[in-house]
Residue frames as qw, qx, qy, qz and C-alpha x, y, z in Angstrom:
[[0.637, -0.193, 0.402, -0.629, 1.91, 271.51, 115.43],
 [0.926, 0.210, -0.241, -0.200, 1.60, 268.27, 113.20],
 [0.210, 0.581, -0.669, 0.414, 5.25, 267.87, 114.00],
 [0.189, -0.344, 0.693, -0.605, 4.65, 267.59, 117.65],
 [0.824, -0.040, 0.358, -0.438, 1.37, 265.58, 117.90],
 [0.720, 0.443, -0.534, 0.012, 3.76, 263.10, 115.12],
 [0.101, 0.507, -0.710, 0.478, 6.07, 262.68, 118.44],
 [0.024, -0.354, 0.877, -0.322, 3.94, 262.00, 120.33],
 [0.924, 0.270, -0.065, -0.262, 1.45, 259.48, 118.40],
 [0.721, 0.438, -0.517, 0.145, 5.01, 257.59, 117.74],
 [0.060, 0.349, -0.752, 0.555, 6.16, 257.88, 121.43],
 [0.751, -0.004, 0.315, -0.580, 2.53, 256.77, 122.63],
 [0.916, 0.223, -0.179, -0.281, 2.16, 253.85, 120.16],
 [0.590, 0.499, -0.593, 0.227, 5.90, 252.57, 120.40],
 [0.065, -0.237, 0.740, -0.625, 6.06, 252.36, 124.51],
 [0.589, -0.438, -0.570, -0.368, 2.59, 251.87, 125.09],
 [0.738, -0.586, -0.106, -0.318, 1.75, 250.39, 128.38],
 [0.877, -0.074, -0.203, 0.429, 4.97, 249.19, 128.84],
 [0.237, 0.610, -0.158, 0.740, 6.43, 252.71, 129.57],
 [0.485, -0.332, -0.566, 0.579, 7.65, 252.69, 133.38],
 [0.192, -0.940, -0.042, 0.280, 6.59, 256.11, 135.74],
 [0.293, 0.632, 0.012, 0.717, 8.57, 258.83, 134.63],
 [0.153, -0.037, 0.258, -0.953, 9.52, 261.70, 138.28],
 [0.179, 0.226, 0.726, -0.624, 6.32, 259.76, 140.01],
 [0.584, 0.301, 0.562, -0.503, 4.04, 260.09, 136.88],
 [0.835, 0.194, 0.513, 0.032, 3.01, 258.49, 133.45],
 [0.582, -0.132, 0.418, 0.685, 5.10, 258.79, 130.49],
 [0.204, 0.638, 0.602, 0.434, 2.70, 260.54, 128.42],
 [0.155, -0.974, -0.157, -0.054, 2.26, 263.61, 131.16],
 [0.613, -0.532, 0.296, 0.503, 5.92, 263.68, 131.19],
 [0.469, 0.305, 0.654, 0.510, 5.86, 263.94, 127.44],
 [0.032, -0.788, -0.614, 0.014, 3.80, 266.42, 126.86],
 [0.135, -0.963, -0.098, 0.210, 4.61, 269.45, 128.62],
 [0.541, -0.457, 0.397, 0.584, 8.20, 268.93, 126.90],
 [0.345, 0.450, 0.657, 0.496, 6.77, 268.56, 123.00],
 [0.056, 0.901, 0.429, -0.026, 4.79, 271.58, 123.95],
 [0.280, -0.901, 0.174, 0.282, 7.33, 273.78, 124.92],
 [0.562, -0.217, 0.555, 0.573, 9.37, 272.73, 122.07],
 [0.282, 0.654, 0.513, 0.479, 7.12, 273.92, 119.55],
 [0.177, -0.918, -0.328, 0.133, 6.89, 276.78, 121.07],
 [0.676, -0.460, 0.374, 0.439, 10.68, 277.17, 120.90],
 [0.483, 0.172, 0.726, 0.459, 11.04, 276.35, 117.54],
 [0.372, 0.654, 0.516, 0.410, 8.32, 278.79, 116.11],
 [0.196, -0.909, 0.073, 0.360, 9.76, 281.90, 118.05],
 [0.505, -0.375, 0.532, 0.567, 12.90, 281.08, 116.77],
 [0.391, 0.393, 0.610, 0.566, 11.34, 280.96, 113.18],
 [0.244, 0.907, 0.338, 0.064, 9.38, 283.90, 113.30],
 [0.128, 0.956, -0.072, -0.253, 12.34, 286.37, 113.68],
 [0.445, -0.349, 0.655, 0.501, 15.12, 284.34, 112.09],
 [0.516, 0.451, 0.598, 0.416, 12.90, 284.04, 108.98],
 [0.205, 0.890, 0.398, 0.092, 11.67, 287.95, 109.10],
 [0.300, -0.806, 0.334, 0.385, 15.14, 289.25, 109.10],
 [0.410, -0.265, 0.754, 0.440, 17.04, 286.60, 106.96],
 [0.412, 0.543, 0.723, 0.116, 14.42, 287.11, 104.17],
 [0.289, 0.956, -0.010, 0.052, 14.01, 290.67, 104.02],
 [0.229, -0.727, 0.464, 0.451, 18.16, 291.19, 104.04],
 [0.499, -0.027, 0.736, 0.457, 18.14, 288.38, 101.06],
 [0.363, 0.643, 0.539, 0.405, 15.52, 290.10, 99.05],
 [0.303, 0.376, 0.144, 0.864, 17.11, 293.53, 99.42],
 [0.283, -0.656, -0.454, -0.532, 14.18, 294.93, 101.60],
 [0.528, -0.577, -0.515, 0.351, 15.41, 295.32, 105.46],
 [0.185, 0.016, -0.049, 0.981, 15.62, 298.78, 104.51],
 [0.313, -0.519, -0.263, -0.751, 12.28, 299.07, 104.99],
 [0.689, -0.566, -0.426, 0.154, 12.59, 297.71, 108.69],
 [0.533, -0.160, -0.095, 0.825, 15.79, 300.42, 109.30],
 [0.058, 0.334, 0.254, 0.906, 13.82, 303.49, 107.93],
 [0.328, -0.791, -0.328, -0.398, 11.02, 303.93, 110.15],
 [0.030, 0.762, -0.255, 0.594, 11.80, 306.34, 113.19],
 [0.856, -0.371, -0.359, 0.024, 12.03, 303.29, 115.52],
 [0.593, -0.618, 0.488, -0.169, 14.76, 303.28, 118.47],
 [0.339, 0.308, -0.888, 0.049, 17.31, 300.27, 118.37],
 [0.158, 0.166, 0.902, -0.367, 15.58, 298.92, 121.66],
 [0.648, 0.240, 0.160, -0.705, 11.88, 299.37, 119.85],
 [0.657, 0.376, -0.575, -0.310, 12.99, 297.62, 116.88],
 [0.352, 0.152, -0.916, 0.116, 14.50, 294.68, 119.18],
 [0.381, 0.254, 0.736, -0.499, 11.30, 294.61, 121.56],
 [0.776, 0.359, -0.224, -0.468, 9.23, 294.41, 118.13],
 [0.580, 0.311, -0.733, -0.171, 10.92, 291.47, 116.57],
 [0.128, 0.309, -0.799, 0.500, 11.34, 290.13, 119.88],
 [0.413, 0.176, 0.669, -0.593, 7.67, 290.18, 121.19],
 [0.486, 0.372, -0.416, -0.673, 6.73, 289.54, 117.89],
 [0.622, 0.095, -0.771, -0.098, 8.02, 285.80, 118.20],
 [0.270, -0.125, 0.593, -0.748, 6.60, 285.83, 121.87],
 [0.606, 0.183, 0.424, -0.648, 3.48, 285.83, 120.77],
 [0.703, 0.250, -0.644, -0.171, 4.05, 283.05, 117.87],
 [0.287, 0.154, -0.903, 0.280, 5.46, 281.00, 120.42],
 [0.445, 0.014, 0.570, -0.691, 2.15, 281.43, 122.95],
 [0.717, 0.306, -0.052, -0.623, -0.22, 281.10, 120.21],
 [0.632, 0.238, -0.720, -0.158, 1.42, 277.99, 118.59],
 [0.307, 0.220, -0.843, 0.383, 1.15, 276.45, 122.58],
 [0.486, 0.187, 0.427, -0.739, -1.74, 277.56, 123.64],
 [0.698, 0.270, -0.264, -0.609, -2.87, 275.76, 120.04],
 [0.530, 0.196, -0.806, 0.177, -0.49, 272.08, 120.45],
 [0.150, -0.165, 0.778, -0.588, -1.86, 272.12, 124.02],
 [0.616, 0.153, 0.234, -0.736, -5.67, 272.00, 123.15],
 [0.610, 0.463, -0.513, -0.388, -4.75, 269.61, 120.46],
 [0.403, 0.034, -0.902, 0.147, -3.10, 267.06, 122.73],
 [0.341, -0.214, 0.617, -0.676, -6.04, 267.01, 125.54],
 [0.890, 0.014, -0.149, -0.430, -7.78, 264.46, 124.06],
 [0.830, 0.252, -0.473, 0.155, -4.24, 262.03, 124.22],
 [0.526, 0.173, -0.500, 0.665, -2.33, 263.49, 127.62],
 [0.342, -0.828, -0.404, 0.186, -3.18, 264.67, 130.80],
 [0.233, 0.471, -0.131, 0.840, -2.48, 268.49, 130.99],
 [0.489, -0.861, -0.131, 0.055, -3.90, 269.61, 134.90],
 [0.428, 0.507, -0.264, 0.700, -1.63, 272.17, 135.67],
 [0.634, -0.436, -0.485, 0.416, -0.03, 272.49, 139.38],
 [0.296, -0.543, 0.023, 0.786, 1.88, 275.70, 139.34],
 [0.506, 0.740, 0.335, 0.291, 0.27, 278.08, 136.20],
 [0.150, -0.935, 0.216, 0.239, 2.68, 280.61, 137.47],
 [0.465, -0.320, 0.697, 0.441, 5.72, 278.28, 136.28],
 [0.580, 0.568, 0.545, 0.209, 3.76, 277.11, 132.76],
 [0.008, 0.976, 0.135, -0.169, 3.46, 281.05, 132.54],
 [0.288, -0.854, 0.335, 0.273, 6.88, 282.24, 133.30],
 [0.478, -0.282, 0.744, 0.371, 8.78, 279.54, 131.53],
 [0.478, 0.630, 0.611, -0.036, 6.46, 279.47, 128.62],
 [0.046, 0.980, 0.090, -0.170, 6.98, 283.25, 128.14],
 [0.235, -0.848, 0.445, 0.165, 10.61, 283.21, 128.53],
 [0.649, 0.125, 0.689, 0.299, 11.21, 280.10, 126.49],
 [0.513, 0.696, 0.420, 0.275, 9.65, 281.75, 123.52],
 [0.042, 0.985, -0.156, -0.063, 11.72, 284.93, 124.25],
 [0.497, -0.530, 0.643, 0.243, 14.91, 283.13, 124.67],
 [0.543, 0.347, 0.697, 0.313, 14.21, 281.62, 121.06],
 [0.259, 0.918, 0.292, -0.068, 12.92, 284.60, 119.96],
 [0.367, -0.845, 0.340, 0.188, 16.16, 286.44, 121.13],
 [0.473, -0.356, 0.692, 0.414, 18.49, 283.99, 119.87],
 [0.544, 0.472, 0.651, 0.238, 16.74, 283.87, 116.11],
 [0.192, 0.947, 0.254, 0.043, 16.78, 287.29, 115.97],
 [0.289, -0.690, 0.606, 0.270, 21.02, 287.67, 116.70],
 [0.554, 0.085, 0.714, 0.419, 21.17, 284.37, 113.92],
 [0.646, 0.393, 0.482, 0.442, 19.52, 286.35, 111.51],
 [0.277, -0.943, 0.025, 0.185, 21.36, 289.34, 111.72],
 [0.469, -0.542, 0.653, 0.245, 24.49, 287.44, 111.68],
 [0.563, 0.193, 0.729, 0.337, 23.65, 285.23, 108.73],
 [0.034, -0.232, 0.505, 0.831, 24.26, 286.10, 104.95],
 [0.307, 0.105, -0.835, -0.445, 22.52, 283.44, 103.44],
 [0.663, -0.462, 0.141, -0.572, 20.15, 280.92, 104.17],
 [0.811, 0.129, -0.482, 0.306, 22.81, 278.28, 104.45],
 [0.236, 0.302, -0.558, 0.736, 23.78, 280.20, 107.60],
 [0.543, -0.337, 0.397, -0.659, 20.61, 279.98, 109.34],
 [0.897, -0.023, -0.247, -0.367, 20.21, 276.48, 108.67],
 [0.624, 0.280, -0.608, 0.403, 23.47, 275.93, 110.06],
 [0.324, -0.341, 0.242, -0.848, 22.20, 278.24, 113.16],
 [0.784, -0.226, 0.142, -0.561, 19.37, 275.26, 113.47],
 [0.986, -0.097, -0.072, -0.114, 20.78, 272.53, 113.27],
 [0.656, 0.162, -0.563, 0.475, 23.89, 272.76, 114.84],
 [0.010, 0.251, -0.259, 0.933, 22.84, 274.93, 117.61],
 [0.651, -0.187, -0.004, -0.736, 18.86, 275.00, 118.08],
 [0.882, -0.117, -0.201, -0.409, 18.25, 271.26, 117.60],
 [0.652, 0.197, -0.668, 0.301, 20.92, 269.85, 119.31],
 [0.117, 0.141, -0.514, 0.838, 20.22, 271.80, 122.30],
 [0.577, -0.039, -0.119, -0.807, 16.59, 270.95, 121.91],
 [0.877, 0.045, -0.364, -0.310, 16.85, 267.48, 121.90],
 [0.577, -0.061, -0.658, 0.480, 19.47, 267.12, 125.02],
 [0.168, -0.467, 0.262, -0.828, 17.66, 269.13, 126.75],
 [0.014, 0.174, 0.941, -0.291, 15.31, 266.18, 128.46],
 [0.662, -0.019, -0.121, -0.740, 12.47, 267.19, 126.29],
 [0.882, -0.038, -0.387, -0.267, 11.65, 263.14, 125.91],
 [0.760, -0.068, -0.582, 0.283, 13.70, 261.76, 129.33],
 [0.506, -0.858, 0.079, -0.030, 14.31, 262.81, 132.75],
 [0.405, 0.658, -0.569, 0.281, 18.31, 263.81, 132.73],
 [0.519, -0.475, 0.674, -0.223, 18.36, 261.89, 136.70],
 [0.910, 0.196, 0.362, 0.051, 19.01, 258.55, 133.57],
 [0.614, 0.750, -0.229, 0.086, 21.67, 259.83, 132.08],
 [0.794, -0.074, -0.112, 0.593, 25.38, 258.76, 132.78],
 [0.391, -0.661, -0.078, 0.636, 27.33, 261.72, 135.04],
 [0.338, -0.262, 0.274, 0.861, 29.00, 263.40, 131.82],
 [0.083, -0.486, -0.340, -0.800, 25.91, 264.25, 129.65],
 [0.212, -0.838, -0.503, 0.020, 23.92, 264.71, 132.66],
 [0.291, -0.659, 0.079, 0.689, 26.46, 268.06, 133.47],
 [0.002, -0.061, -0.420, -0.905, 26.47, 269.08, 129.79],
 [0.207, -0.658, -0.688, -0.226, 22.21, 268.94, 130.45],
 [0.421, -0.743, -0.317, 0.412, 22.84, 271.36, 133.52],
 [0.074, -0.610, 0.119, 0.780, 24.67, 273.88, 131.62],
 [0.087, 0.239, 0.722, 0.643, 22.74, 273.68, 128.65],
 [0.223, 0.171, 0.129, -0.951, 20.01, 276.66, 129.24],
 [0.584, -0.164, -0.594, -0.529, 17.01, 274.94, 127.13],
 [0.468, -0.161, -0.865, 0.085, 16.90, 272.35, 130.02],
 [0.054, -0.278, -0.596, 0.751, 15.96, 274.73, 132.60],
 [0.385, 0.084, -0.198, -0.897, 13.15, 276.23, 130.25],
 [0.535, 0.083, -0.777, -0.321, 12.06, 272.83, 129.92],
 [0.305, -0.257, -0.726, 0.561, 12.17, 271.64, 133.57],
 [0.243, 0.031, 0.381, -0.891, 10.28, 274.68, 134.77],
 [0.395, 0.020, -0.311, -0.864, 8.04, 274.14, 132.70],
 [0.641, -0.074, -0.732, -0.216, 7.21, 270.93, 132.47],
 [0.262, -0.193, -0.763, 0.558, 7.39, 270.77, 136.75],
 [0.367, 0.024, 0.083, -0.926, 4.65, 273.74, 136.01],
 [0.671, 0.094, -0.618, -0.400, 2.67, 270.49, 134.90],
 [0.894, -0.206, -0.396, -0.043, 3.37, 267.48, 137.08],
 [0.486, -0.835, 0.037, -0.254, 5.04, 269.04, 139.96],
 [0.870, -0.289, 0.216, 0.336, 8.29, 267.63, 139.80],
 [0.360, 0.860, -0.352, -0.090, 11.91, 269.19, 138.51],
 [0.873, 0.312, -0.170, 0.335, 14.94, 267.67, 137.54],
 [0.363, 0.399, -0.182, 0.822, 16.75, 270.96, 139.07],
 [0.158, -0.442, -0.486, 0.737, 16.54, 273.20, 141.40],
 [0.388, 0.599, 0.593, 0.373, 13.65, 275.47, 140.25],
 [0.266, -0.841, -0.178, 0.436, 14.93, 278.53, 141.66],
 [0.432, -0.506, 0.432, 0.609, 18.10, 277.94, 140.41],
 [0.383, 0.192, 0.637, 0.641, 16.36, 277.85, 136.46],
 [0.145, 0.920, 0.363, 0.016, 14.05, 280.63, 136.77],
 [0.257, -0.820, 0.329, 0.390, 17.29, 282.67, 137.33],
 [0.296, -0.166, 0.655, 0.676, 19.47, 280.95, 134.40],
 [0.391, 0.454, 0.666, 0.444, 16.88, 281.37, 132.10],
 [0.150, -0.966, -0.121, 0.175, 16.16, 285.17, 133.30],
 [0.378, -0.639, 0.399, 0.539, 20.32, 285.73, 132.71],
 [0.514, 0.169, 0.613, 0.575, 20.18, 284.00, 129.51],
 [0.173, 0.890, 0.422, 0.030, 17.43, 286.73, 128.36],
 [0.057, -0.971, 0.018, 0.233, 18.80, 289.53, 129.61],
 [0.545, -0.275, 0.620, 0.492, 22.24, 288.39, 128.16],
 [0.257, 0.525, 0.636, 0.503, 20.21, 287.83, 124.04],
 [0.085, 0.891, 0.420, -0.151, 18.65, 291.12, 124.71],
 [0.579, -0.694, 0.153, 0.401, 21.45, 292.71, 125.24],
 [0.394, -0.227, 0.641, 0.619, 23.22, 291.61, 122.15],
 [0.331, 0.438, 0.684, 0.480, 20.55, 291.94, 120.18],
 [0.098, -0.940, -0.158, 0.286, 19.89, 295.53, 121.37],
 [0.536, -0.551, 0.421, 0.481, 23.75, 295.86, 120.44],
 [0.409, 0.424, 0.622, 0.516, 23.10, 294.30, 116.75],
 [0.196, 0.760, 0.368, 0.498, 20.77, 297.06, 115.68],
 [0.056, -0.925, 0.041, 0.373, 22.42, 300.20, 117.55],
 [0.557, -0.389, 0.571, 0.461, 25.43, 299.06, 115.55],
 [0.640, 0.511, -0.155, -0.553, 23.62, 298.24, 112.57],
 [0.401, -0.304, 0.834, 0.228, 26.03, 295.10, 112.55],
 [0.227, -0.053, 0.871, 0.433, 25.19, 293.59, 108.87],
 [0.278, 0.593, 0.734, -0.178, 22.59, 295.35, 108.86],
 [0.265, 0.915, -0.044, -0.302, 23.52, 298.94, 106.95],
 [0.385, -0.409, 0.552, 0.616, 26.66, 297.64, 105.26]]
């Protein structure tokens, strides 16, 4: 949460008044709903990449594999686990910035949906990295070649209709951006995209991470070897 109000105290002070509309409104409510939904991102993604990639390093994810769980319990546990990190850490970074940004929400159905499904889609995709990883040199590689690059072209801090043709098309097929967009149009009534067309990629991406991570623990992949 420090993190994010850091952004944008440094994006506020550095533009100032000199910061042009932003998609019809001010640079700050454009801001905003993107920082938010990044934290949110970010601390799904930590809660089950750390509570996996910890207990397999200290010897102990046999005590997640022994109760009488289901594969699909165990992966809706971890899974709604970092859900509800990800609400709670947004529902906390929102209250935090209403003294600096305007937050009136247009569409709470979008905020909602994309909100939700952001922090699953993070959730989802932390919880297949630490699985997969040995070490923690392998989830850190997970975040920062993966998470935060795709976090930070995603048009958390710009509208992608300023970018030059070839990254705006890597922005369109880059799944964060539509989590972003929804959201953030759940805010100040404007998308970058069609918003049909990202309630539906970010719905596929889910069901896609579920999938695999349902897959991980019938398998036991790296987990019972």
């Amino acid at each position: 949460m420090v993190t994010t109000l850091m952004f944008l105290a440094i994006f506020i002070l550095s533009v100032g008044r000199a910061a042009p509309l932003v998609a019809g409104t001010s640079f700050t409510a454009f801001l905003a709903p993107g920082l938010i939904i990044m934290a949110m991102a970010q601390n799904a993604f930590a809660n089950t990449s750390s509570s996996l990639i910890i207990s397999k390093v200290q010897g102990n994810i046999i005590d997640v594999l022994m109760p009488p769980l289901s594969p699909l319990e165990q992966t809706l546990a971890f899974a709604f686990g970092g859900v509800a990190r990800g609400l709670a850490v947004g529902l906390a970074v929102g209250l935090a910035m209403l003294p600096f940004a305007p937050l009136a929400m247009v569409s709470p159905a979008l905020v909602l949906y994309h909100g939700v499904m952001a922090s699953l889609m993070l959730s989802l995709l932390g919880m297949i990295g630490g699985i997969w990883a040995d070490k923690f040199d392998h989830m850190a590689a997970v975040t920062n070649f993966i998470v935060t690059p795709l976090s930070f072209l995603s048009g958390t801090f710009y509208s992608i209709d300023h970018l030059p043709p070839s990254l705006k098309l890597f922005a369109l097929v880059n799944p964060f951006f539509y989590m972003i967009d929804g959201f953030r149009a759940g805010f100040i009534g404007h998308a970058d995209s069609s918003i049909g067309l990202g309630i539906a990629v970010v719905g596929l991406v889910n069901l896609a991470l579920s999938l695999l991570a349902y897959r991980m623990f019938k398998t036991g992949y790296k987990l019972k070897a």
